[in-house]
C-alpha positions as CSV (number, residue, x, y, z in Angstrom):
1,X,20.9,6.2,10.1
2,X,22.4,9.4,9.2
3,X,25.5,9.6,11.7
4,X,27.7,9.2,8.9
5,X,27.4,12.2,6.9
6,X,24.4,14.5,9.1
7,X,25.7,17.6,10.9
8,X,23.3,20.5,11.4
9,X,24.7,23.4,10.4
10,X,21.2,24.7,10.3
11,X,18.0,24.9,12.0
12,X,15.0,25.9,10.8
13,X,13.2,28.8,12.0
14,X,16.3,29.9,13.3
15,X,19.1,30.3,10.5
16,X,16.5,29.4,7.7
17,X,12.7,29.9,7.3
18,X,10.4,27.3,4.8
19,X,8.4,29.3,2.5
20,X,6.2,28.6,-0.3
21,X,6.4,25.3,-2.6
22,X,8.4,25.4,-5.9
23,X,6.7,22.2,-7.4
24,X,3.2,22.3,-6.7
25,X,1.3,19.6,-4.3
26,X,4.4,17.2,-4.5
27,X,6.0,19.3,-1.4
28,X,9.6,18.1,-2.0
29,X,11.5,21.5,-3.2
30,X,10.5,25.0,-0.8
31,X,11.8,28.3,-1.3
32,X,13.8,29.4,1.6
33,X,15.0,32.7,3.2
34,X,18.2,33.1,5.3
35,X,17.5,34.5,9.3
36,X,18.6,37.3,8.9
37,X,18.3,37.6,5.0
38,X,22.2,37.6,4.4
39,X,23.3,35.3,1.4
40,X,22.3,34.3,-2.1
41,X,18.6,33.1,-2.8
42,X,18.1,29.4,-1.4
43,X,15.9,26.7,-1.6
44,X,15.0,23.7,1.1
45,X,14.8,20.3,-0.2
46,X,12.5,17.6,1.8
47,X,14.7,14.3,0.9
48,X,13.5,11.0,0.4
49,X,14.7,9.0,3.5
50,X,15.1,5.4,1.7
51,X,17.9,7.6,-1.0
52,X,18.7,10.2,1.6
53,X,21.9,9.7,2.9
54,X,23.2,8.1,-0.2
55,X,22.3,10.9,-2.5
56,X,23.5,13.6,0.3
57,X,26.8,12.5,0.3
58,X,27.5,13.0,-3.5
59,X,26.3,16.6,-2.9
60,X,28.7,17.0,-0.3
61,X,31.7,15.0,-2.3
62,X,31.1,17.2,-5.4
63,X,30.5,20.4,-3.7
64,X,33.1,22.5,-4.3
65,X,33.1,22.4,-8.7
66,X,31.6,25.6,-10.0
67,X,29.2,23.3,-12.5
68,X,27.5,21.4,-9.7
69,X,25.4,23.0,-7.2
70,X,26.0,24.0,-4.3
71,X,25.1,22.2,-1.0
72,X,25.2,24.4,2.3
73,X,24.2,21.5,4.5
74,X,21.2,19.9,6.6
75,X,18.5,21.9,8.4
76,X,17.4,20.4,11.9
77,X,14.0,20.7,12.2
78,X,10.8,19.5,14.4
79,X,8.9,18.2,11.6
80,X,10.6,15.0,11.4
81,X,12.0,15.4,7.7
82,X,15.5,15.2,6.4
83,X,16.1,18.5,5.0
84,X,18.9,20.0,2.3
85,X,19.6,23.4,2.3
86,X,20.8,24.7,-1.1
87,X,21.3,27.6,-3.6
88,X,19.1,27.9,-5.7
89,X,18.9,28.6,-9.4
90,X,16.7,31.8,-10.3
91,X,15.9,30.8,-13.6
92,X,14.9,26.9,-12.8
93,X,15.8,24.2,-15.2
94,X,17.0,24.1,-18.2
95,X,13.7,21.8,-19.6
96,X,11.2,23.7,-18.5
97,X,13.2,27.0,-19.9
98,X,13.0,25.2,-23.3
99,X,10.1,23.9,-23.6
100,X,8.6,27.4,-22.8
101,X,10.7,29.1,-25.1
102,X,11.8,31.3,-22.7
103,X,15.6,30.3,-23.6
104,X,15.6,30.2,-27.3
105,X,19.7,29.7,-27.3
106,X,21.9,29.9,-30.7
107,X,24.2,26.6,-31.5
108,X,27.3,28.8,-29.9
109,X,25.0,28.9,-26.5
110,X,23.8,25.5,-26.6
111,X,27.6,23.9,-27.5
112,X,28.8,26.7,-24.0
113,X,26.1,25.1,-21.5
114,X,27.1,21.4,-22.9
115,X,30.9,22.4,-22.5
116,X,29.9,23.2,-18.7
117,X,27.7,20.0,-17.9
118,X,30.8,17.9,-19.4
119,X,33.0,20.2,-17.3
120,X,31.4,18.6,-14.3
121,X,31.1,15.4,-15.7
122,X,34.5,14.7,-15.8
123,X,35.1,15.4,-12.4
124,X,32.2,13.0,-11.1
125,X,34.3,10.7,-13.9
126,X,37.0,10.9,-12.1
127,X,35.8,10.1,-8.8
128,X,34.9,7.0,-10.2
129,X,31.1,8.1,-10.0
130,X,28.4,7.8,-12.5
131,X,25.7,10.6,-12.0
132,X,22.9,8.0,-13.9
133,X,19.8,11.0,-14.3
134,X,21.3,13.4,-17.4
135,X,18.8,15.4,-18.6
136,X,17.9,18.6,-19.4
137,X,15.2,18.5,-15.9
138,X,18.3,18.1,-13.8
139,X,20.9,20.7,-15.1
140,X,19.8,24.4,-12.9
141,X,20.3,27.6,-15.0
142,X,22.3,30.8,-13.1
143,X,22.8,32.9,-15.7
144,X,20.9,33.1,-19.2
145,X,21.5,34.8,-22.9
146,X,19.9,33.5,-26.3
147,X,22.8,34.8,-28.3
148,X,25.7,35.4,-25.7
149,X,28.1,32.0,-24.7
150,X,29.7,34.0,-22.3
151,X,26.6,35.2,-20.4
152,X,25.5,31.5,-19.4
153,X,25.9,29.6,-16.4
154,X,24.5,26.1,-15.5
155,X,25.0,23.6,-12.8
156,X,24.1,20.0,-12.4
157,X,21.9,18.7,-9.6
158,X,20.0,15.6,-8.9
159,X,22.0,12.6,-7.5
160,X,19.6,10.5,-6.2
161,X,20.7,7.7,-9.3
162,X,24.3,8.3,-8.9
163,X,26.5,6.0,-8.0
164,X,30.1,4.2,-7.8
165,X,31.4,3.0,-11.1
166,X,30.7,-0.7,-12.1
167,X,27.9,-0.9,-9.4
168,X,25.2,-3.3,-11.1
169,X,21.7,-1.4,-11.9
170,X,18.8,-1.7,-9.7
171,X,15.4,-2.7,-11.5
172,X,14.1,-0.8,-8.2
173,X,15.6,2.1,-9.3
174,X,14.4,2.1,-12.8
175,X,11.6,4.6,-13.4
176,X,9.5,5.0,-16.9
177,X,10.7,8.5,-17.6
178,X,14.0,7.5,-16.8
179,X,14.1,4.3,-19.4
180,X,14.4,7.2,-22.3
181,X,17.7,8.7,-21.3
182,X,19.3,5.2,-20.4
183,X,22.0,3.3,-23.0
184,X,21.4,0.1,-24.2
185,X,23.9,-1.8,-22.1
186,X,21.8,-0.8,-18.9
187,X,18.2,-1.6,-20.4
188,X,19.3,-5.3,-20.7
189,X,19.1,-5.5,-17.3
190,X,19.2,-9.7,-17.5
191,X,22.6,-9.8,-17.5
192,X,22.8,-7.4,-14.7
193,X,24.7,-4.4,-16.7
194,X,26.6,-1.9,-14.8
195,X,27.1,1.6,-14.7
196,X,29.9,3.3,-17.0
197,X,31.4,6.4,-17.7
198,X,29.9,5.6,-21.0
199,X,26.5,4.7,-20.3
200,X,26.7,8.5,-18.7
201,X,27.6,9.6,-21.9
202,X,24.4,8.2,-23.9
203,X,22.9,10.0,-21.3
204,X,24.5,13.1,-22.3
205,X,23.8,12.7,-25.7
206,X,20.4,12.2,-25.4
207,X,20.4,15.3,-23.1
208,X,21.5,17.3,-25.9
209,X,19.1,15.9,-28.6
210,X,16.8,17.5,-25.5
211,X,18.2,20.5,-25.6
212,X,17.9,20.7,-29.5
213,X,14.8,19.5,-29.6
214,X,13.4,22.7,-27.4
215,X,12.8,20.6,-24.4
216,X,11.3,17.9,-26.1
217,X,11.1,14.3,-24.2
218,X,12.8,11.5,-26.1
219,X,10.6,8.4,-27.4
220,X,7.4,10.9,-25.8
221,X,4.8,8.8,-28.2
222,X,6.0,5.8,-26.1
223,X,3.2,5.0,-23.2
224,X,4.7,2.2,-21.9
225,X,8.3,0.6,-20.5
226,X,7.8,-2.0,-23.2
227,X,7.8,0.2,-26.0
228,X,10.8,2.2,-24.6
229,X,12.6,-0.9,-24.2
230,X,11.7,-2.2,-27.7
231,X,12.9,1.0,-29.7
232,X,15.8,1.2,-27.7
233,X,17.4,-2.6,-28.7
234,X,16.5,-2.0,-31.9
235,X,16.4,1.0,-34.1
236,X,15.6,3.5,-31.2
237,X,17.9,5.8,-33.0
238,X,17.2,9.6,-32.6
239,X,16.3,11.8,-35.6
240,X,18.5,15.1,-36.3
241,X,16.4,17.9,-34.7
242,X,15.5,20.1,-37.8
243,X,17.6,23.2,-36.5
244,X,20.6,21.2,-35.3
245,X,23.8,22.0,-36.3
246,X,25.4,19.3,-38.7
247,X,28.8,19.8,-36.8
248,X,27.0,19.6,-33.9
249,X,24.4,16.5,-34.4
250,X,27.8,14.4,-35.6
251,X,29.1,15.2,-32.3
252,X,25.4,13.6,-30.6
253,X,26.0,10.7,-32.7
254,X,28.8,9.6,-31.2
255,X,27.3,9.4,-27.9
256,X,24.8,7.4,-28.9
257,X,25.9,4.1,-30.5
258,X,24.6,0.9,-29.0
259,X,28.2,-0.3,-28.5
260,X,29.6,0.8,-25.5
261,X,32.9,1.2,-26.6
262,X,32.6,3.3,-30.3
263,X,31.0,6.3,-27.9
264,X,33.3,9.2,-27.0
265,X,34.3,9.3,-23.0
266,X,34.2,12.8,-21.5
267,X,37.4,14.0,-22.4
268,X,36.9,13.2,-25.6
269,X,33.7,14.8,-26.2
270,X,34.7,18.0,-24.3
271,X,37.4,18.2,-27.7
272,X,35.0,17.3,-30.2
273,X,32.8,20.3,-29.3
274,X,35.4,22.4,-29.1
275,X,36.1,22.1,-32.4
276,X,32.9,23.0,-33.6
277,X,33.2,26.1,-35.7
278,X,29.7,28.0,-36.5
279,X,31.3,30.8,-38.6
């Protein structure tokens, strides 16, 4: 199945070892140490084999930008998985960081990691690929400073959703915690919508209503897909986060209109934050 895009550069128990679990009971994401210890800290990645190969191969394509992680390859193993060896981030994600409070970053901070998710959004935009999972859970944090832009690194990870651009969406792939980060365009799935640069970009500004927000999870009160869908077609608007920057939440809005075309493309929103001035 995976003769297309499966080499083993690595074997486990011989280049890599599997060490404890990073997410509890699910058993997906294992902290990993080089044979001999020899690189940068690493984590193993047991891969779901219906997305597998599909999801792989957007590591691999985008592995080389400094704002997506970085894939080292596939481990061979006897265990019968399919197994991704990556680096790993040593301050986890960017939600969890928030939510804890552990991160508490100033509007400079917060507009430097957006400027660096965008910075690998428009290269996946220009591959003609939509990443179709932005949110704060799936963007890995290298380097961290409240107050510092400069001391802050983040990469994107997570492409089990991505795909080519204009591909129709896939009710199979539709999740509940997913529905709150979708646009519009792509919950009206009866007329079979397709993926856009700019359904991306809805995404990213609801990612950084997240981020505002401390972590918090969009439409959260919502139990249901239903309800989700509901606000969403009809005044699912976000509120301003009380501590958002007015510069900044203009910036959100324009992510987030219902109609496709009024929303900024990448480019464009890379230069609207850039002219944010917080002096």
């Amino acid at each position: 199945m995976f003769s297309s895009i499966q080499t083993y550069k690595y074997e486990l128990n011989v280049n890599v070892k599997q060490k404890r679990s990073l997410n509890g009971n699910n058993g997906k994401f294992y902290e990993g140490d080089w044979i001999p210890k020899k690189g940068p800290p690493i984590i193993l990645i047991v891969m779901d084999e219906e997305t597998a190969e599909q999801e792989a191969s957007f590591y691999m394509k985008f592995n080389s930008h400094p704002h997506i992680v970085h894939t080292f390859g596939f481990v061979k193993n006897d265990l019968q998985l399919i197994m991704l060896l990556q680096e790993r981030a040593p301050y986890g994600d960017l939600q969890t960081l928030l939510q804890a409070g552990t991160l508490d970053p100033s509007g400079k901070v917060l507009v430097a990691i957006f400027l660096q998710i965008i910075e690998a959004m428009i290269y996946i935009a220009s591959q003609d690929t939509v990443h179709g999972d932005l949110r704060c859970m799936n963007v890995l944090v290298f380097e961290m400073d409240s107050s510092d832009p400069t001391k802050n690194l983040v990469k994107l990870t997570n492409f089990s959703m991505a795909c080519p651009i204009g591909h129709h969406v896939s009710n199979k792939r539709m999740t509940d915690d997913l529905m709150q980060y979708y646009a519009p365009e792509i919950r009206q799935n009866e007329n079979k919508p397709k993926y856009s640069e700019l359904s991306d970009v809805y995404s990213m500004g609801v990612l950084m209503w997240q981020a505002c927000s401390k972590g918090a999870v969009p439409n959260m009160y919502h139990t249901n897909d239903v309800g989700i869908h509901r606000r969403k077609l009809n005044d699912g608007e976000l509120s301003k986060p009380k501590e958002c920057d007015s510069q900044l939440w203009s910036v959100i809005e324009g992510c987030c209109y219902k109609e496709p075309s009024l929303r900024f493309n990448f480019e464009q929103l890379k230069s609207q934050l850039l002219k944010i001035d917080f002096t």
